[in-house]
C-alpha positions as CSV (number, residue, x, y, z in Angstrom):
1,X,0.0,0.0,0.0
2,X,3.3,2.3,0.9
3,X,4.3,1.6,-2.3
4,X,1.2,2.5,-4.5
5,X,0.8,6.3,-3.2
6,X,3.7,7.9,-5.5
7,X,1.1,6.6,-8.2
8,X,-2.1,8.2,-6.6
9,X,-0.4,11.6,-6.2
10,X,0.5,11.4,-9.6
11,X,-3.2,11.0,-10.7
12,X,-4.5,13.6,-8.4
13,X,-1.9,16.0,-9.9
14,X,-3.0,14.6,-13.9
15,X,-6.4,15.5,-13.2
16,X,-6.3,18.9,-11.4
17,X,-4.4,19.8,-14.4
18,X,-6.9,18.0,-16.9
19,X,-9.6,20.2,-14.9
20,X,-7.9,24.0,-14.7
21,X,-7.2,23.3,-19.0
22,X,-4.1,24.5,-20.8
23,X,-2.9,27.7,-20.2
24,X,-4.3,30.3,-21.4
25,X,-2.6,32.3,-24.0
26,X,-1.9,36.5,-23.4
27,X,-4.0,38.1,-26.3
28,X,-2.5,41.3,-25.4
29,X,-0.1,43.1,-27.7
30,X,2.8,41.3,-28.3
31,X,6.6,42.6,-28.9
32,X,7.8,42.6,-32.2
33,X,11.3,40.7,-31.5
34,X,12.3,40.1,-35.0
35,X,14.6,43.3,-36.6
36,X,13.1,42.9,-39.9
37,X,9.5,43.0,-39.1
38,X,10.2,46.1,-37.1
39,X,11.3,48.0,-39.8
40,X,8.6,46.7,-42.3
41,X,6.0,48.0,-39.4
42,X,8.2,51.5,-38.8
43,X,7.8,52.0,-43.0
44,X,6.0,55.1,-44.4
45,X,2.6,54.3,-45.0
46,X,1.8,54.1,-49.2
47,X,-0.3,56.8,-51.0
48,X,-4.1,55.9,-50.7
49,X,-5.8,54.7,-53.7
50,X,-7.1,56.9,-56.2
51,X,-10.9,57.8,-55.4
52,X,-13.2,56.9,-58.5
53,X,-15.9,59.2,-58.6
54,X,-19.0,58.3,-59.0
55,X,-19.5,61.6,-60.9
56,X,-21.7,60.5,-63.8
57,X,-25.3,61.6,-64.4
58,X,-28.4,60.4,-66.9
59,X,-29.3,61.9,-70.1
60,X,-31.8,64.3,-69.4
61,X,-35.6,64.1,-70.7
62,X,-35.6,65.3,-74.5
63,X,-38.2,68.1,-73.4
64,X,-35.1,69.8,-72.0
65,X,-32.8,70.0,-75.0
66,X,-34.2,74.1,-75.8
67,X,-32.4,75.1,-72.7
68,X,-28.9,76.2,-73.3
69,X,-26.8,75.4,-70.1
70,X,-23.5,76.2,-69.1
71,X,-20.3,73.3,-69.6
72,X,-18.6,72.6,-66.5
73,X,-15.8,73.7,-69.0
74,X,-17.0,77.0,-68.2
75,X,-17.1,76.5,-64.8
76,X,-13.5,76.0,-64.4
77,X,-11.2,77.9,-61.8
78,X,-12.0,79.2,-58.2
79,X,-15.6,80.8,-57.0
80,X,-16.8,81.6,-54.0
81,X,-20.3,80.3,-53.6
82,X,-23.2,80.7,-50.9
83,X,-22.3,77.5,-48.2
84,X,-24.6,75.7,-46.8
85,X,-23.9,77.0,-43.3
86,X,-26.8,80.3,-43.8
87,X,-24.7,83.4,-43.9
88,X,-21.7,82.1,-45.4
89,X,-20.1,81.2,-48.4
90,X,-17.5,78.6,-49.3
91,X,-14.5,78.1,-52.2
92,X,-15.3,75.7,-54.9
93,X,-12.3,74.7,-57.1
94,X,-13.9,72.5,-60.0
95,X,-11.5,70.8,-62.1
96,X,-13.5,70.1,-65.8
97,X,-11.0,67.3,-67.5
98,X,-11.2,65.1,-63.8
99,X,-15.3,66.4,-62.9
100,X,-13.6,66.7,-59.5
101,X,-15.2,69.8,-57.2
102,X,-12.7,70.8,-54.1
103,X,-15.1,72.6,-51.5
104,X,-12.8,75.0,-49.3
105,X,-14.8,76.5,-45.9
106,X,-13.9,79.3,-44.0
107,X,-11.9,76.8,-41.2
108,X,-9.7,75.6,-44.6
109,X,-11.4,72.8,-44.2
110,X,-11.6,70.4,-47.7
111,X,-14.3,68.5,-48.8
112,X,-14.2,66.2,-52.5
113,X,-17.1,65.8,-54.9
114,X,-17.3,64.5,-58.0
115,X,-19.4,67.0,-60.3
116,X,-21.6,66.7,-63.1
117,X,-24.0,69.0,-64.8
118,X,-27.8,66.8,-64.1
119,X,-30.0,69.7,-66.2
120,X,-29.6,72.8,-67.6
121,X,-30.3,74.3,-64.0
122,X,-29.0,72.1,-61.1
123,X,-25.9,70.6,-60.8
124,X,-25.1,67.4,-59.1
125,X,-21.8,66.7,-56.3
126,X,-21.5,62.5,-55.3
127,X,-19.0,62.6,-52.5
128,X,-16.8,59.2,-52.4
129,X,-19.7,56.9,-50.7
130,X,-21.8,58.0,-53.4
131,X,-24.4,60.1,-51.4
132,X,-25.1,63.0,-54.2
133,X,-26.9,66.2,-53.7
134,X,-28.3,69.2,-55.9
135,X,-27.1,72.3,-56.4
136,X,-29.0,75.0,-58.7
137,X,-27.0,77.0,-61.2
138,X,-27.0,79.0,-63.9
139,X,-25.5,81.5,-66.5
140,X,-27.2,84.8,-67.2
141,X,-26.5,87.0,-70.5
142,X,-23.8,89.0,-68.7
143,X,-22.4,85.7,-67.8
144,X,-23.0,85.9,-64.1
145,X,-23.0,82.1,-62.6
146,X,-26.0,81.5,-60.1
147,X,-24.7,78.8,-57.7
148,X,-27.8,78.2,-54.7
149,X,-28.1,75.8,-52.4
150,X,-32.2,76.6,-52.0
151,X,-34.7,78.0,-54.0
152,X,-35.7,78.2,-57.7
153,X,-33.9,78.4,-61.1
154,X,-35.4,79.1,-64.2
155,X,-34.9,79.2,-67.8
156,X,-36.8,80.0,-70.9
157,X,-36.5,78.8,-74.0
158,X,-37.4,80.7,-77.6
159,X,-40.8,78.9,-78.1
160,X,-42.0,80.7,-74.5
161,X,-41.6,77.8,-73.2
162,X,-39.7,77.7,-69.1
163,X,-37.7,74.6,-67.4
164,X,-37.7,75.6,-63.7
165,X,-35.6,74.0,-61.2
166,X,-36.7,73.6,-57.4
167,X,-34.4,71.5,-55.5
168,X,-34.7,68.5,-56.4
169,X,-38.1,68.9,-58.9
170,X,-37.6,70.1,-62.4
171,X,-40.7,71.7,-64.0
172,X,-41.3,71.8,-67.8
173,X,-43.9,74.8,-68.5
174,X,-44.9,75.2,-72.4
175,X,-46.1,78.0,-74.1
176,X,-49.8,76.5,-74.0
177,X,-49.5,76.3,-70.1
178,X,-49.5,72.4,-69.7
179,X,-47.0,71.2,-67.0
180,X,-44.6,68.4,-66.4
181,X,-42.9,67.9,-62.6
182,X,-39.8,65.3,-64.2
183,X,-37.8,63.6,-61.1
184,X,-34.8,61.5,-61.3
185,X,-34.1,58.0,-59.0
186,X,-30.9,55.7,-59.7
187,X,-30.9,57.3,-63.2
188,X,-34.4,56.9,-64.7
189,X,-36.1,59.8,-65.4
190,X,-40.0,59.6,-64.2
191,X,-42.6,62.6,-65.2
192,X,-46.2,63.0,-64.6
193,X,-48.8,66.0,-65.0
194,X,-48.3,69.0,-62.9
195,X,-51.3,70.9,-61.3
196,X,-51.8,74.8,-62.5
197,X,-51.8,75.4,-59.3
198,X,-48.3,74.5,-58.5
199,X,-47.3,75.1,-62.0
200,X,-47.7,78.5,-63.6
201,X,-46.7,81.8,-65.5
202,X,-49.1,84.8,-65.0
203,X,-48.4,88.4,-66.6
204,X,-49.3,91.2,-63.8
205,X,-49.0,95.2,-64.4
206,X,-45.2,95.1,-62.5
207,X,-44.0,92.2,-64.5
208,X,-45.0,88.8,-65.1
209,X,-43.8,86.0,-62.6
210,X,-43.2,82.2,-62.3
211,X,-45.1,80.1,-59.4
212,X,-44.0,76.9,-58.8
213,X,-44.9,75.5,-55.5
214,X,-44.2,77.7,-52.8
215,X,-41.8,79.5,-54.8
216,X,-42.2,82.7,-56.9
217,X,-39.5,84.0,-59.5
218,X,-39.3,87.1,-61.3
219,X,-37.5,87.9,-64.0
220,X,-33.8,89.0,-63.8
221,X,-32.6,89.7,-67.7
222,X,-32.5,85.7,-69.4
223,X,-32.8,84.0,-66.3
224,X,-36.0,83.4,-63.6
225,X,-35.0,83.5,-59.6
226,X,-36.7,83.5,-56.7
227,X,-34.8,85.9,-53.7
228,X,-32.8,82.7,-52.5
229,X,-31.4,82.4,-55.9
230,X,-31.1,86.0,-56.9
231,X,-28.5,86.5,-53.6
232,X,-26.8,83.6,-54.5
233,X,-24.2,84.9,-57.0
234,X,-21.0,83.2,-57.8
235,X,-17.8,85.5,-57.6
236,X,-14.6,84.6,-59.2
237,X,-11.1,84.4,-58.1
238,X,-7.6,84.4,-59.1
239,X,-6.9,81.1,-57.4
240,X,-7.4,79.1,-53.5
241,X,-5.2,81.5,-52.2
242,X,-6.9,84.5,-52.6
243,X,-10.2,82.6,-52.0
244,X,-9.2,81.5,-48.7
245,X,-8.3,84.9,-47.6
246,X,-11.3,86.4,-48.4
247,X,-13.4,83.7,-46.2
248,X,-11.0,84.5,-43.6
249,X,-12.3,87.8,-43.3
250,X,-15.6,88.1,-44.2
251,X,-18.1,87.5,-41.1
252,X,-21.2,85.4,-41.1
253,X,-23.5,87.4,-42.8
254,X,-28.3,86.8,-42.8
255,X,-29.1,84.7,-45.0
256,X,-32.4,84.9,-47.0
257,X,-35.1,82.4,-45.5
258,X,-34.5,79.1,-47.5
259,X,-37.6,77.3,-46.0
260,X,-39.7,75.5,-47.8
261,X,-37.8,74.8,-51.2
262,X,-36.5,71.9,-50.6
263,X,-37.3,68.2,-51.0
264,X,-36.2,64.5,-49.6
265,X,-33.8,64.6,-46.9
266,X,-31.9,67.8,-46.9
267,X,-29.0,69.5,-45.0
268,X,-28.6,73.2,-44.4
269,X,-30.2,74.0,-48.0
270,X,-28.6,71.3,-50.0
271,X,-30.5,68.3,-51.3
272,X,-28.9,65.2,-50.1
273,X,-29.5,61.4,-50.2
274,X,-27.5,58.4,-49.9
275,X,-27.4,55.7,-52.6
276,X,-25.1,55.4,-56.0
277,X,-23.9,57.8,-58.3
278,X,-27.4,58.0,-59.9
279,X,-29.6,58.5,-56.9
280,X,-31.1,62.2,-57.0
281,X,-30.0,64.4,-54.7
């Protein structure tokens, strides 16, 4: 019996350690011990990837082919543009031959769009996920560029004819009065009837006007704007420099009252929604 407990204290030892498991292993971080690996790790990150911007947009409805719009060609260079912060304004460096826009705050802060032209009044920026939103514009006869984040946009066309822009809605008024509200979702165009009511051009003894919804334009030599859009004039500048020092020190100035004239879900004026390159903003 002596001889026979060596053996049982082995056991008990064998199963206490069967019981507490194997070790267990430190998932903290470990040391890098090899030389070699260090230095790979200690390396200058590589440049990141080239964006590819999602920048395309559909070919518009053939009813708006009598209304002449800027190219982004002629939208190349530096401008300082209403923001969408109320009261102030923002640099935009677009870059045609890429379709890149470079937005430029007051803080110097940067911000990357890819830029397309969507109809002969709104523009459309896709940042790098793909979430686009709308942007009005437009050229008048003393080539003056129109840049809003709110309000409405029109044009007329040489058969009396207007294509007005209201965020995201575009509104196709003929001579004879009919209407068509055209809306665009992952790139398909889809139009129906618009009410005379929400729709309409009417000649009064100051001056004949534009209703379209909520919003009312008047005319402002070749183009129709609403208030929103008639403040929202585009200045050009020799380059980001001189932008950036004229954001510097300008102060936050009132903004016109941009309720009502947009659409969808919408930041501080601008149209937004998330999506691919061809979802509407």
């Amino acid at each position: 019996m002596v001889a026979s407990r060596p053996t049982g204290i082995l056991l008990a030892v064998l199963v206490g350690l069967s019981a507490c498991g194997s070790p267990k292993q430190d998932e903290g971080p470990q040391r890098v011990q090899d030389q070699q690996d260090r230095e790979l790790l200690q390396q200058e990150p590589g440049p990141r990837p080239l964006v590819r911007w999602e920048n395309a947009a559909p070919p518009m409805p053939e009813s708006f082919n009598g209304f002449v719009a800027p190219t982004l060609s002629d939208l190349d260079g530096h401008w300082l543009v209403p923001s969408e912060i109320p009261g102030r304004r923002e640099l935009w460096v677009i870059d045609s031959a890429q379709r890149v826009l470079t937005v430029v705050d007051h803080r110097g802060r940067e911000r990357h769009y890819g830029l397309a032209i969507l109809t002969p009044c709104s523009l459309r920026l896709t940042d790098e996920r793909g979430r686009a939103r709308t942007r009005l514009f437009a050229r008048d006869d003393s080539d003056a560029i129109t840049i809003s984040t709110g309000g409405a946009v029109g044009l007329s066309d040489a058969q009396g004819g207007f294509l007005v822009c209201v965020g995201t809605r575009n509104y196709r008024l003929s001579a004879d009065g009919s209407c068509t509200l055209h809306t665009e979702m992952l790139g398909v165009w889809e139009q129906r009837e618009a009410k005379a009511e929400h729709c309409r051009h009417e000649k009064l003894e100051d001056g004949s006007r534009l209703f379209m919804d909520d919003e009312t334009l008047e005319q402002r030599g070749q183009l129709w704007l609403d208030p929103i859009a008639a403040a929202a004039k585009a200045q050009r500048v020799a380059d980001r420099k001189a932008g950036e020092t004229i954001l510097a020190a300008e102060p936050a100035q009132v903004a016109p009252d941009a309720g009502g004239s947009e659409t969808g879900g919408s930041e501080t004026g601008g149209s937004e929604t998330g999506g691919s390159e061809t979802t509407s903003a």
